[in-house]
Backbone as a printed PyTorch tensor [residue, N CA C, xyz], in Angstrom:
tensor([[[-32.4510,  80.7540,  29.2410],
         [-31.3860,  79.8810,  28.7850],
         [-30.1620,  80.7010,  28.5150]],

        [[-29.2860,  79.9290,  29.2230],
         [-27.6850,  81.1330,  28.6070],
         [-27.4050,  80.7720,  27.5690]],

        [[-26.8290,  81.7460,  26.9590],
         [-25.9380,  81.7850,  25.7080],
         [-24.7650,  80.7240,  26.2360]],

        [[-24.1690,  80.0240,  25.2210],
         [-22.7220,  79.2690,  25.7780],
         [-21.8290,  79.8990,  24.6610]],

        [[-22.0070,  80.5790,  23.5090],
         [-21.1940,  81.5400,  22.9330],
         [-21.7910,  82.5910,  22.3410]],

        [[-20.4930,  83.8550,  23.1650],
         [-20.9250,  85.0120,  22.7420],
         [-19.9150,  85.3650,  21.0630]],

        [[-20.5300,  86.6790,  20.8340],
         [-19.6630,  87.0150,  19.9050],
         [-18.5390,  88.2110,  20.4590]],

        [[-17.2440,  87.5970,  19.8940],
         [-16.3760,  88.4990,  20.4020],
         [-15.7930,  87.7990,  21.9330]],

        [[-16.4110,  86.8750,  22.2880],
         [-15.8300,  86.4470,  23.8540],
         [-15.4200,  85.2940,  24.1660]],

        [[-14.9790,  84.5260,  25.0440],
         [-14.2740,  83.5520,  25.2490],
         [-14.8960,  83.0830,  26.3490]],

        [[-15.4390,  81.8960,  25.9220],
         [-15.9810,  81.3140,  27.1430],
         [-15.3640,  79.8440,  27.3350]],

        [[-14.6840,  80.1960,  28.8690],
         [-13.7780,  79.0920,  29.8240],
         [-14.8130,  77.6380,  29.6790]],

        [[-13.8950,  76.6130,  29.7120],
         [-14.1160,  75.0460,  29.5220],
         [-14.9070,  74.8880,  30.9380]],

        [[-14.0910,  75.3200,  31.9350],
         [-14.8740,  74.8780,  32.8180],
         [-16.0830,  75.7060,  32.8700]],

        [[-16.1990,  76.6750,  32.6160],
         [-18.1210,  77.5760,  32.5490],
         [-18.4290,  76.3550,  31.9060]],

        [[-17.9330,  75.4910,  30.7770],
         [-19.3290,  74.8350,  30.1590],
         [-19.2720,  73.9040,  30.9420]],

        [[-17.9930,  73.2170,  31.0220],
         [-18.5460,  71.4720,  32.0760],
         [-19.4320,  72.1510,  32.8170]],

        [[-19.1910,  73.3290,  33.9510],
         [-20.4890,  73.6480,  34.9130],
         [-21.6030,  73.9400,  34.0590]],

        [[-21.9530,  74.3700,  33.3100],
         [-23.1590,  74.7370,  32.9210],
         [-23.5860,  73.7150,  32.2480]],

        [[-23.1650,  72.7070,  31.9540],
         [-23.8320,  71.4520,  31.4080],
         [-23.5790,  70.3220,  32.2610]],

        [[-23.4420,  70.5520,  33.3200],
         [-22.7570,  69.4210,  34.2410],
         [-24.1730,  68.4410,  33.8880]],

        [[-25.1070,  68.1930,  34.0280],
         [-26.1250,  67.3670,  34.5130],
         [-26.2250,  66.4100,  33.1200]],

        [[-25.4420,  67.2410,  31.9210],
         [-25.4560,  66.0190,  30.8560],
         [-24.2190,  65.3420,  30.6130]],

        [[-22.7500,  65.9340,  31.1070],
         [-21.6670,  65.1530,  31.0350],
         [-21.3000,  64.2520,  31.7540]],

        [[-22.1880,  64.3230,  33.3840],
         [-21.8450,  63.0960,  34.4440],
         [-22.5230,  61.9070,  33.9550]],

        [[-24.0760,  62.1930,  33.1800],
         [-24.4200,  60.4300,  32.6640],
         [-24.0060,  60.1980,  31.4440]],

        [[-23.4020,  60.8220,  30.3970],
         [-22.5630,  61.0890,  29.4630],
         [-21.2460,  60.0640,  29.6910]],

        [[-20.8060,  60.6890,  30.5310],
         [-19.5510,  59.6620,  31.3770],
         [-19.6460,  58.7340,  31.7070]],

        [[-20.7220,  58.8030,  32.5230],
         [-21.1060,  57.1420,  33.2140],
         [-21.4240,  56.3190,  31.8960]],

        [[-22.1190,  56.5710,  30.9710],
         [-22.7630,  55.6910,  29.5340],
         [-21.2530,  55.7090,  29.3230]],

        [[-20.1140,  56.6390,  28.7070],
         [-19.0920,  55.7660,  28.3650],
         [-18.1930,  55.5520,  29.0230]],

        [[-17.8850,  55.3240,  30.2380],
         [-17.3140,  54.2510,  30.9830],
         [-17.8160,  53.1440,  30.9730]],

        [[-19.7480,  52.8940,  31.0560],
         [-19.8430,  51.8020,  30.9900],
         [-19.5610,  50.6400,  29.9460]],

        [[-19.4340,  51.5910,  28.2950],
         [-19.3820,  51.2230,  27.0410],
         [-18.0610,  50.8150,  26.8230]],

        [[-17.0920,  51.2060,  28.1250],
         [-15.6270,  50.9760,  27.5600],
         [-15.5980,  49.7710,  28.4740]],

        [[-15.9680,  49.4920,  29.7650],
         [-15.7730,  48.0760,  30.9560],
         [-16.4190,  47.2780,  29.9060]],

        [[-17.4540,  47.6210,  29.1070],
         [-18.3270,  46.3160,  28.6620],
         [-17.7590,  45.6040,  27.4570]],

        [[-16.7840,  46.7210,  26.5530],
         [-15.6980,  46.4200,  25.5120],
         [-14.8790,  45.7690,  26.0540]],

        [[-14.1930,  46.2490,  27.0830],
         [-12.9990,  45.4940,  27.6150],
         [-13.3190,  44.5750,  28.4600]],

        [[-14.5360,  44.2640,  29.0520],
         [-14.7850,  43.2000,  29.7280],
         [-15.2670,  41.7780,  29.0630]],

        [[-16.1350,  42.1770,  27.9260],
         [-16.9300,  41.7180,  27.9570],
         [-16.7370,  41.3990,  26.0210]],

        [[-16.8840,  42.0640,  25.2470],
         [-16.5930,  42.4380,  24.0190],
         [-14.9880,  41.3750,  23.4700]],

        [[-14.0880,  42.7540,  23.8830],
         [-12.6570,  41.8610,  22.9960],
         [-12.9120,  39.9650,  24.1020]],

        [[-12.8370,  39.9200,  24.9530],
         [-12.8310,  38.5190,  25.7450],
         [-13.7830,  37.5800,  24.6690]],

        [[-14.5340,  38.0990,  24.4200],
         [-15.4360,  37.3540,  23.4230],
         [-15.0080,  37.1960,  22.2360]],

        [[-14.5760,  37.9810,  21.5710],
         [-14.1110,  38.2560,  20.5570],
         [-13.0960,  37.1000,  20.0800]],

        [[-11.8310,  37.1760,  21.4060],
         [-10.9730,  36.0400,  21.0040],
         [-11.4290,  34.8090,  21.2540]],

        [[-12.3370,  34.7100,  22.1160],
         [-12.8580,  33.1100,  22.4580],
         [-13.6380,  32.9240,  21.2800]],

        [[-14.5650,  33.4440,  20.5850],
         [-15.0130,  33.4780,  19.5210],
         [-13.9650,  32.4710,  18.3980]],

        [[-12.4390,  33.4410,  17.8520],
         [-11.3950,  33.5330,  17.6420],
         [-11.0160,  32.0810,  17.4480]],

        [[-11.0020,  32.0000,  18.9840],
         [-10.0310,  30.8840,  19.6370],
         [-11.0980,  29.4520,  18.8390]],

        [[-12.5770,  29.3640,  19.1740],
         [-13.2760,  28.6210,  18.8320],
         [-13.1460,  28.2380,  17.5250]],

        [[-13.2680,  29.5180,  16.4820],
         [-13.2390,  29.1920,  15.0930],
         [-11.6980,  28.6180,  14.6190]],

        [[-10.6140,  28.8390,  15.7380],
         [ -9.3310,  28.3710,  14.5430],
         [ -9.3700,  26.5900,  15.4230]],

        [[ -9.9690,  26.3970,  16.8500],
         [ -9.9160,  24.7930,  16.9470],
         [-10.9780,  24.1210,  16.5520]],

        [[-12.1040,  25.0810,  15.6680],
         [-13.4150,  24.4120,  14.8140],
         [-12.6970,  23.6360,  13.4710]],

        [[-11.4660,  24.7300,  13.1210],
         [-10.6630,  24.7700,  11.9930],
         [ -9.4710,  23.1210,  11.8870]],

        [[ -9.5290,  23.3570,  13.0850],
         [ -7.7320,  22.0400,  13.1890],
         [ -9.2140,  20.5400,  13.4500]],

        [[-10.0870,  20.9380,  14.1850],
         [-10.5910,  19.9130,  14.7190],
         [-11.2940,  19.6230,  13.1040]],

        [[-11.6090,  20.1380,  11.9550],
         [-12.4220,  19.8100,  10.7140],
         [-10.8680,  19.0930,   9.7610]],

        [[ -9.8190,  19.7470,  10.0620],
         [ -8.6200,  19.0960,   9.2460],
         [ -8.6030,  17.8390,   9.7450]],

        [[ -8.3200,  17.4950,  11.2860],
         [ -8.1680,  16.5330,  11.6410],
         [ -9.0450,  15.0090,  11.8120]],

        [[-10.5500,  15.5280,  11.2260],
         [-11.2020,  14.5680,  10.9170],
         [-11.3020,  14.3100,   9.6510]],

        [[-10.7410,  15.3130,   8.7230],
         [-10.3170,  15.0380,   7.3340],
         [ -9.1800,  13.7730,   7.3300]],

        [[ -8.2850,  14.3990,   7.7880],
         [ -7.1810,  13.3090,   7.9640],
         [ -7.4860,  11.8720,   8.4210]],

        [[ -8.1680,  11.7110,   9.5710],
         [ -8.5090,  10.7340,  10.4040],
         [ -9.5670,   9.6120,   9.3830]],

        [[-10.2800,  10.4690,   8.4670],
         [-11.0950,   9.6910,   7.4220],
         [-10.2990,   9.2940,   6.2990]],

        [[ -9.2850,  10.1990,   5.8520],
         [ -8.5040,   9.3210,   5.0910],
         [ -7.6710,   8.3450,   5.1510]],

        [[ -7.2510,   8.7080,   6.4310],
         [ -6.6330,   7.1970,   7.7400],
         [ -7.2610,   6.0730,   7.2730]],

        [[ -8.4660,   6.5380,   7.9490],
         [ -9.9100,   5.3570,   8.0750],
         [ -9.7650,   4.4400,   6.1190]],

        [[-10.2390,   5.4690,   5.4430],
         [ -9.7040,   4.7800,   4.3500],
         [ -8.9630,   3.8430,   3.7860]],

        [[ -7.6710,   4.6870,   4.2470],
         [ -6.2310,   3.5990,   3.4930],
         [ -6.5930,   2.5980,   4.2530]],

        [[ -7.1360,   2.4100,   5.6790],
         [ -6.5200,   1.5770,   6.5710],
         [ -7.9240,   0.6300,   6.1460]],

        [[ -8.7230,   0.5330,   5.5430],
         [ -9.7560,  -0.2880,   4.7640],
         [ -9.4290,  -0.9020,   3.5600]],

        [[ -8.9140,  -0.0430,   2.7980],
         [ -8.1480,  -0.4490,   1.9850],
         [ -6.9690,  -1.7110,   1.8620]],

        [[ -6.0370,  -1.1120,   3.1150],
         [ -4.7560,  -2.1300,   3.0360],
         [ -5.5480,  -3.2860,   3.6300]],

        [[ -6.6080,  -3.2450,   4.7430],
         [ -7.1420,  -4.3260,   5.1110],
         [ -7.9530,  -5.5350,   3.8370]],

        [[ -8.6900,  -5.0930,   3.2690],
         [ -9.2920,  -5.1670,   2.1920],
         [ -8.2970,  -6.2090,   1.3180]],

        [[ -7.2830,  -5.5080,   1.2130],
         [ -6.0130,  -5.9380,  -0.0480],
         [ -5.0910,  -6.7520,   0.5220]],

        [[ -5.3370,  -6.6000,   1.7870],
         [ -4.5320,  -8.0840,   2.6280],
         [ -5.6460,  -9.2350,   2.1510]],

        [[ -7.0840,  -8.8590,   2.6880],
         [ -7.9090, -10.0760,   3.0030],
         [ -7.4950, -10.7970,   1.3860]],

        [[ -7.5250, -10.1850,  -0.2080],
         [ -7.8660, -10.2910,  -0.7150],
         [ -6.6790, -11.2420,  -1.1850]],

        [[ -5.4640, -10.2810,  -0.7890],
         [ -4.2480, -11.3130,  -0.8290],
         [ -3.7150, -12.5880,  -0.3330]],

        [[ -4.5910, -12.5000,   0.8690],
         [ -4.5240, -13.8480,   1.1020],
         [ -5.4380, -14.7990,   0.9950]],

        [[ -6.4600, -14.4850,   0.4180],
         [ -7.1800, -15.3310,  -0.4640],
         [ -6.3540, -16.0410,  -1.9370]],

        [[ -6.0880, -14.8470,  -2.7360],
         [ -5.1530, -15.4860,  -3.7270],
         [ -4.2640, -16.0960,  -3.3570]],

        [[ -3.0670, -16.0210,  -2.4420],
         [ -1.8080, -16.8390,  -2.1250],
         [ -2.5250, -18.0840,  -1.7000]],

        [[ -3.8420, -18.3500,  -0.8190],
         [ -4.6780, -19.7860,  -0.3490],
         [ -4.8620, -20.3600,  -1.7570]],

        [[ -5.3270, -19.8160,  -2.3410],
         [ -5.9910, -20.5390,  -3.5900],
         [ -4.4230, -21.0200,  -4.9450]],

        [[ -3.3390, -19.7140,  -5.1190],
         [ -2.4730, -20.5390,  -5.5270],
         [ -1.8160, -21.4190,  -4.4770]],

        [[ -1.9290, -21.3250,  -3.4540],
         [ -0.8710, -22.7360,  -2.7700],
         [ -1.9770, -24.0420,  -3.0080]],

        [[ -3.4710, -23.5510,  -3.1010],
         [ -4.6190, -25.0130,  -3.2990],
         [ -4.5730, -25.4270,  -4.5890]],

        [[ -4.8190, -24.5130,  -5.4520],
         [ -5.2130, -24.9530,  -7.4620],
         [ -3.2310, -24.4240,  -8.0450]],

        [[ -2.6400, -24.3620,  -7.7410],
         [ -1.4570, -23.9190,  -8.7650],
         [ -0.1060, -25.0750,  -8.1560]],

        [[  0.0210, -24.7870,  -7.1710],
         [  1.1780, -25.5010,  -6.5930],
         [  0.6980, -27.2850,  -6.8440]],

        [[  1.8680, -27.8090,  -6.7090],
         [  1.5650, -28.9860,  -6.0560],
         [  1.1580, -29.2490,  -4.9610]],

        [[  0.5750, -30.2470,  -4.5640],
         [  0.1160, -30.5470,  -3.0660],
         [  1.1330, -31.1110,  -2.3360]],

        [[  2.4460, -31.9160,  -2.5670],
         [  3.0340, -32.2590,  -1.7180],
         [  4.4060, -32.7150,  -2.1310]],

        [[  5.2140, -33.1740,  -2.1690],
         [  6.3360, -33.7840,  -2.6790],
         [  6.3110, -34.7760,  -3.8180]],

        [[  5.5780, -35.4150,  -3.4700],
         [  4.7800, -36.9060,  -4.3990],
         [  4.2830, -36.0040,  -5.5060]],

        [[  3.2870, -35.0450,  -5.2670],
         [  3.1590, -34.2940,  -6.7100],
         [  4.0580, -33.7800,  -7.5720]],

        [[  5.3910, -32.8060,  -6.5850],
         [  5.7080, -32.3190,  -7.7180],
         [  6.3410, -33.1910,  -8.2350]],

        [[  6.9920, -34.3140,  -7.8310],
         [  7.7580, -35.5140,  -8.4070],
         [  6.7870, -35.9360,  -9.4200]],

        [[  5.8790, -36.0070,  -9.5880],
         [  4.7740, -36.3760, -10.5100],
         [  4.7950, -35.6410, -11.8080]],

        [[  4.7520, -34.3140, -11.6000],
         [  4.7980, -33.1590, -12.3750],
         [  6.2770, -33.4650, -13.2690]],

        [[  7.1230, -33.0800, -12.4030],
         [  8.3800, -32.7470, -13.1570],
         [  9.1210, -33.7910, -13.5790]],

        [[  8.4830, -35.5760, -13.5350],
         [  9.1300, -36.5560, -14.1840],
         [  8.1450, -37.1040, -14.8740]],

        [[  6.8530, -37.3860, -14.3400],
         [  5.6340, -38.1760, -15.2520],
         [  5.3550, -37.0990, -16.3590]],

        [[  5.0060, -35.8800, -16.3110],
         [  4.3580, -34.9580, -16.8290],
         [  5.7460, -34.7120, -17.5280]],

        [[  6.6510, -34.4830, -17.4680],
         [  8.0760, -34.2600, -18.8370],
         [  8.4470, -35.4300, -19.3750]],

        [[  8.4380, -36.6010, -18.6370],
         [  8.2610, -37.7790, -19.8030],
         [  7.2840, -37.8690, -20.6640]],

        [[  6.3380, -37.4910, -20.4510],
         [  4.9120, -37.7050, -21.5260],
         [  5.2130, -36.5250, -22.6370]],

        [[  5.7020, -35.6230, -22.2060],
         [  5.6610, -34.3980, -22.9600],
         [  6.7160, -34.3660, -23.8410]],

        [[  8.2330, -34.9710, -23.2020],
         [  8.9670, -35.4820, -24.2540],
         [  8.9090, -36.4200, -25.1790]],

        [[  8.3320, -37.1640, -24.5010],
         [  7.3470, -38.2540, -25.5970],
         [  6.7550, -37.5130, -26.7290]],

        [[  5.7920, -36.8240, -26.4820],
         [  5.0000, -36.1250, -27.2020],
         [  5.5920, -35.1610, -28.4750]],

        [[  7.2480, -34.8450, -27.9270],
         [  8.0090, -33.6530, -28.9320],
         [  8.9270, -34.9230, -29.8090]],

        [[  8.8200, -36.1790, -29.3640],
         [  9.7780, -37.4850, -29.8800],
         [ 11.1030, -36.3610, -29.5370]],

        [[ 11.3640, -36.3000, -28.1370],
         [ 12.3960, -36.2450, -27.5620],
         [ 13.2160, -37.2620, -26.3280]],

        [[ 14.1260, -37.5590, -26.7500],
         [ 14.1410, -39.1070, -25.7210],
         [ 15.1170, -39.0180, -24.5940]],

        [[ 14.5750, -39.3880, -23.4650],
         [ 15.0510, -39.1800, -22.2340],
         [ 15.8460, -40.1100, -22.0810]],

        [[ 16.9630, -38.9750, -21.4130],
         [ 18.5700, -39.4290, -21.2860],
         [ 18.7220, -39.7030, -19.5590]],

        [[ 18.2860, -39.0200, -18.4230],
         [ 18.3320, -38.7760, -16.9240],
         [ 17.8080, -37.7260, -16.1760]],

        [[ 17.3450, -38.4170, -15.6330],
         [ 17.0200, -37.3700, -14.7140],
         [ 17.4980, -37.7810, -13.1430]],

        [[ 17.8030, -36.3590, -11.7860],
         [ 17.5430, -36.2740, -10.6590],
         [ 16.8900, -35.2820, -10.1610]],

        [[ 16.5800, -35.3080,  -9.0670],
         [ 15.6610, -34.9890,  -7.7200],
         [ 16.1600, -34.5390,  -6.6910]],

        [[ 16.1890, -33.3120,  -5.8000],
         [ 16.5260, -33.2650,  -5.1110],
         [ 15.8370, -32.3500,  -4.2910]],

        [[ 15.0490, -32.6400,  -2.9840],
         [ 14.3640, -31.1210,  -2.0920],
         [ 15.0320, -30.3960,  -1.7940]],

        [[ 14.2980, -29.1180,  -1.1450],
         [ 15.4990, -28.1530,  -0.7640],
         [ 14.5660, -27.5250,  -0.0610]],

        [[ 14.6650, -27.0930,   1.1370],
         [ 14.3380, -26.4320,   2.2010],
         [ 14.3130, -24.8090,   2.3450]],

        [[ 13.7300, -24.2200,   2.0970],
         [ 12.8090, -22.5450,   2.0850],
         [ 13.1030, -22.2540,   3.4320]],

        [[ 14.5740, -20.9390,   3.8420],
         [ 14.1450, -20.7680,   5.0430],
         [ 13.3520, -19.6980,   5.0640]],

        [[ 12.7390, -19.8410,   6.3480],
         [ 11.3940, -18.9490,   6.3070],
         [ 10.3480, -18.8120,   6.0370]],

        [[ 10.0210, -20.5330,   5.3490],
         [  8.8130, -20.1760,   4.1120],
         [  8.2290, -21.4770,   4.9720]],

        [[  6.7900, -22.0460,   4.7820],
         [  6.3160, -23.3310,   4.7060],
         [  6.4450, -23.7180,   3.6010]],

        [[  7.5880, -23.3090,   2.1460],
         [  7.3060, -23.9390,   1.0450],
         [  8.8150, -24.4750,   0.9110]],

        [[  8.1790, -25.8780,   0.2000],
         [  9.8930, -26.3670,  -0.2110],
         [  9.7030, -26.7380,  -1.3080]],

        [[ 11.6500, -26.7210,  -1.8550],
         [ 11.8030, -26.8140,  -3.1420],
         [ 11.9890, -28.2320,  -4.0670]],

        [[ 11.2390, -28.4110,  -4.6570],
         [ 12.1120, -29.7310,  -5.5160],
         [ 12.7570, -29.5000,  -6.6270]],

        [[ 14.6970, -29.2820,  -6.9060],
         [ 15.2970, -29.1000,  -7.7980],
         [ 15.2180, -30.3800,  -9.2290]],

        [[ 15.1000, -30.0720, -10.4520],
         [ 14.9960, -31.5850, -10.9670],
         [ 15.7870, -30.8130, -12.0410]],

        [[ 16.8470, -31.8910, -12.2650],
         [ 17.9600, -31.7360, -13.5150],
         [ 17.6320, -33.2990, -14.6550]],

        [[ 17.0450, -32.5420, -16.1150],
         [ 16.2010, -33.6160, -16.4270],
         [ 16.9150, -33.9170, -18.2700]],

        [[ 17.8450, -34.6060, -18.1090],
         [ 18.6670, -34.5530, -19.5480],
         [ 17.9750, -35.3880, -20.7310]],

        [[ 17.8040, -34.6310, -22.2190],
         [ 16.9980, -34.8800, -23.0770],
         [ 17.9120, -34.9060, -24.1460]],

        [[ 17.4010, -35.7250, -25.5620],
         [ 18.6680, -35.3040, -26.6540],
         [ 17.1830, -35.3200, -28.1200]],

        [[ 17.4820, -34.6090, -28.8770],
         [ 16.1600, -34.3670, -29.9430],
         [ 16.9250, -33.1280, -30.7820]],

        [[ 15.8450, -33.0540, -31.7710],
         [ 16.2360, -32.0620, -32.5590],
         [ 15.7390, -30.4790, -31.8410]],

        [[ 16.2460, -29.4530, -32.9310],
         [ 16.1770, -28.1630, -31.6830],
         [ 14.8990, -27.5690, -31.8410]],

        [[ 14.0700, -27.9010, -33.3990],
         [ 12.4320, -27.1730, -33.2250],
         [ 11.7660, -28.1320, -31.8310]],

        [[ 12.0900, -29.3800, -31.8050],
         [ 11.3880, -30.4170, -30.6920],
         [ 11.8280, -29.7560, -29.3890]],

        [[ 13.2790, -29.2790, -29.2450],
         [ 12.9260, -29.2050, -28.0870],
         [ 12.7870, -27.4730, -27.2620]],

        [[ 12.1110, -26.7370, -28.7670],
         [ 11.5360, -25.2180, -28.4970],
         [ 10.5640, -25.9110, -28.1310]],

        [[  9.5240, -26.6630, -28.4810],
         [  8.1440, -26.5760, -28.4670],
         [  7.5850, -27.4190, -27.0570]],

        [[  8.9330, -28.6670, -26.5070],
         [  8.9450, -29.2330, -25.2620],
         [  9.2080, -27.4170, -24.1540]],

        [[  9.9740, -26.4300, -24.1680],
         [ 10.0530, -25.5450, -23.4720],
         [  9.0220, -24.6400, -23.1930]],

        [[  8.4170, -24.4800, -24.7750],
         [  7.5500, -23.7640, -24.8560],
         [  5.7520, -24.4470, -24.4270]],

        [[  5.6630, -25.4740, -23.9540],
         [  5.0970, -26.4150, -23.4830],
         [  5.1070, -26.5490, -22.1850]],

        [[  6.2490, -26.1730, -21.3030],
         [  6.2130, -26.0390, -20.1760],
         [  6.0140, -24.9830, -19.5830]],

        [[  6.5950, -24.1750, -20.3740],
         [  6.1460, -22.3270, -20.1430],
         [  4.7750, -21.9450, -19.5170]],

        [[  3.8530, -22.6890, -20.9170],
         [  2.5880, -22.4490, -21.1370],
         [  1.5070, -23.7590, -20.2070]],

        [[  2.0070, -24.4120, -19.7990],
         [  1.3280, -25.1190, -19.0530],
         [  0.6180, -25.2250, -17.9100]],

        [[ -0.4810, -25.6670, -17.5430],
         [ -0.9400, -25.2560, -16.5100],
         [ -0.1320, -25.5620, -15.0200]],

        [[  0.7700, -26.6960, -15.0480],
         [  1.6770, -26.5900, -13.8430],
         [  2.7430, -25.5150, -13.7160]],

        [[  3.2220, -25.7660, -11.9150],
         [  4.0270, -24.4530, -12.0670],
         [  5.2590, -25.3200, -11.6740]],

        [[  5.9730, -24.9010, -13.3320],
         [  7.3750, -25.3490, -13.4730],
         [  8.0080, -24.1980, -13.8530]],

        [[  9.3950, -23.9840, -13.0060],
         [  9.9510, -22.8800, -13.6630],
         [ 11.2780, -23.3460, -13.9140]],

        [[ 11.8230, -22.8120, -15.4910],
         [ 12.6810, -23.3860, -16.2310],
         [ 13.7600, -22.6610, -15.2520]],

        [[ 15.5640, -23.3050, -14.6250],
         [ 16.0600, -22.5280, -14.0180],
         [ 17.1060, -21.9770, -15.1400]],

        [[ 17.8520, -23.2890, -15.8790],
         [ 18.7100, -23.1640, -16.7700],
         [ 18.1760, -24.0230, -17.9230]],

        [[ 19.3550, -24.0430, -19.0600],
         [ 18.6650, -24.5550, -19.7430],
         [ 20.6150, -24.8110, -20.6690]],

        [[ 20.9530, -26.0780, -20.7980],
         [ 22.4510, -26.4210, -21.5180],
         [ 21.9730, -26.9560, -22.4100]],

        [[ 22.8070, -26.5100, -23.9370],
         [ 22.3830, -27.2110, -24.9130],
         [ 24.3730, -27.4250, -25.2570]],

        [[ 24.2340, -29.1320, -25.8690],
         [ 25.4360, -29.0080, -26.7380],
         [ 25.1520, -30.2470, -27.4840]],

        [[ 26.0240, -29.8040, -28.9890],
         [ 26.1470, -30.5510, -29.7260],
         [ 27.2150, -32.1720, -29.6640]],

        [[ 26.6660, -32.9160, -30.4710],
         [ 27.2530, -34.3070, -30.6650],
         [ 28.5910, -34.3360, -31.3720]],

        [[ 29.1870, -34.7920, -31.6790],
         [ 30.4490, -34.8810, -32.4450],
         [ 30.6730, -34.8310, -33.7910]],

        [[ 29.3710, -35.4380, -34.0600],
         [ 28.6580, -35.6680, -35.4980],
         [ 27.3750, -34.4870, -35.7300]],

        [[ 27.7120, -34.0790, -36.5140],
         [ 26.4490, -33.0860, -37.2760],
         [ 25.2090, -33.2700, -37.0720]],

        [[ 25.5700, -34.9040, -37.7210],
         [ 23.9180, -35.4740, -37.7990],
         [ 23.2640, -36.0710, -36.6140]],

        [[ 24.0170, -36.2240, -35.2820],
         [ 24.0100, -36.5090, -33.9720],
         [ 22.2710, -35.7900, -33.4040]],

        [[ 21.6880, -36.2580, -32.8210],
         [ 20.4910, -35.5150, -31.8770],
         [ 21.1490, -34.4230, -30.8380]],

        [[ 20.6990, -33.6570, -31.0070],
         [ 21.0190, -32.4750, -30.2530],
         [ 20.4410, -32.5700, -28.3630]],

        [[ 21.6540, -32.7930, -27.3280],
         [ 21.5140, -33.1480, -26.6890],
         [ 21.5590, -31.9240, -25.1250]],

        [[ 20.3560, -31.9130, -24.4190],
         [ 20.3520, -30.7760, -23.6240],
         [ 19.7860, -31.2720, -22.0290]],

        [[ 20.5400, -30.4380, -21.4900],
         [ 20.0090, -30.3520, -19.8070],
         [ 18.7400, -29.2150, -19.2590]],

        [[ 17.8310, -29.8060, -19.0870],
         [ 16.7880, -28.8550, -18.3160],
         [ 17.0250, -28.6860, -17.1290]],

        [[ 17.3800, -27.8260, -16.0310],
         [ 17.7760, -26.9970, -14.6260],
         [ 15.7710, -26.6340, -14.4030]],

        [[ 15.2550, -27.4970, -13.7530],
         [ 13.9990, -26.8030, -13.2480],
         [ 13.5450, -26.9300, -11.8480]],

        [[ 11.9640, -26.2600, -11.4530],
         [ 12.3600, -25.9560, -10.1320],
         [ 10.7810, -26.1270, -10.2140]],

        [[ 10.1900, -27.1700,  -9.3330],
         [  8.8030, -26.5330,  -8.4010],
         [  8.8030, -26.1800,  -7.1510]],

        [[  7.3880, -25.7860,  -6.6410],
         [  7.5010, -25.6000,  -5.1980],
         [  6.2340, -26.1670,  -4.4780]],

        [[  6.5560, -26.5640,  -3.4270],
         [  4.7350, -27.5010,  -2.5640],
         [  5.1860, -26.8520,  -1.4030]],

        [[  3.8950, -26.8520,  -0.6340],
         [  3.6950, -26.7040,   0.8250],
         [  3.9400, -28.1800,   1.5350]],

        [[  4.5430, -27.7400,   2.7480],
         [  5.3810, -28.7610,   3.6710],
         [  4.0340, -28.4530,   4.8690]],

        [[  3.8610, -27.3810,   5.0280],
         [  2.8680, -27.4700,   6.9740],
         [  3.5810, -26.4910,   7.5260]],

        [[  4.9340, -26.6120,   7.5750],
         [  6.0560, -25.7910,   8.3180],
         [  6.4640, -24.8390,   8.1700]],

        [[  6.8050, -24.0290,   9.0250],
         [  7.0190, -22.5590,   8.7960],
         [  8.3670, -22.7390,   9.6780]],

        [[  9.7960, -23.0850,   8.9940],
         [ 10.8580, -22.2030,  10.2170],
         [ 11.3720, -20.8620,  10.4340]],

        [[ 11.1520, -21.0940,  11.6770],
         [ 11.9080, -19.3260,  12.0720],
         [ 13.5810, -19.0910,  12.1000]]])
């Protein structure tokens, strides 16, 4: 076996590649093959790997999102159905049913009630009024009363609280000439019924 260092001497690079040639040519070949298989085979993977985990990443956000979509969009459905259940049921149990009702309401039902406060009816009118846009129309009723003023808190406060839907619009109060005169006032009120019709 040769020496590959002496003492005191210098031994040339190429003496050793030759004298070891038979272990640096498969030496070489192992890392050339270790570097084609890195660069072939290795980083290529690496980023597809990469590439996989950041559209594993958008594709897990985006079914996040897509479920909270899914959500709201159950939700608003949900809160429609539910809404238009309530608006069916107040246009069935709250409103009047038709013209004839609310005329019913806002002259039979405030005569009795002024009756009831011994407030005595002075006039009343009537008049519809047409909702554009709506299937609902209006009946305006201007309904003049004369009484004292606790009678006619408790006639207001009576309509407030009542199960029909009357809404007070205005409300004129003026006095008599005389002190001792009944205190004489205009009610401005308003219902509303379904007609069928919807104009555009």
């Amino acid at each position: 076996m040769k020496a590959l260092f002496t003492v005191g001497a210098l031994v040339p690079f190429s003496r050793v590649l030759a004298d070891h040639r038979r272990w640096w040519v498969p030496l070489g070949v192992v890392i050339a093959i270790n570097l084609g298989v890195l660069g072939l085979v290795v980083i290529p993977l690496a980023s597809s790997v990469e590439s996989v985990r950041r559209r594993a990443e958008a594709a897990a956000l985006a079914l996040g999102q897509a479920k909270t979509d899914f959500a709201d969009a159950e939700a608003t459905r949900d809160g429609q159905a539910q809404g238009t259940k309530d608006l069916d049921r107040f246009y069935r149990q709250v409103l009047p049913a038709d013209a004839a009702a609310a005329r019913r309401i806002t002259h039979l039902r405030l005569s009795q009630k002024a009756r009831e406060h011994n407030l005595n009816f002075e006039r009343s009118a009537s008049q519809p009024e047409s909702i554009r846009e709506s299937e609902l129309e209006r009946l305006r009723v201007s309904y003049a009363l004369s009484g004292d003023y606790d009678d006619v808190r408790q006639l207001i406060y009576d309509i407030e609280t009542g199960p029909e839907f009357i809404v007070i619009d205005n409300i004129l109060l003026s006095e008599g000439a005389d002190n001792n005169a009944p205190l004489a006032f205009t009610l401005d009120l308003s219902t509303y019924y379904r007609t069928g019709r919807h104009d555009r």
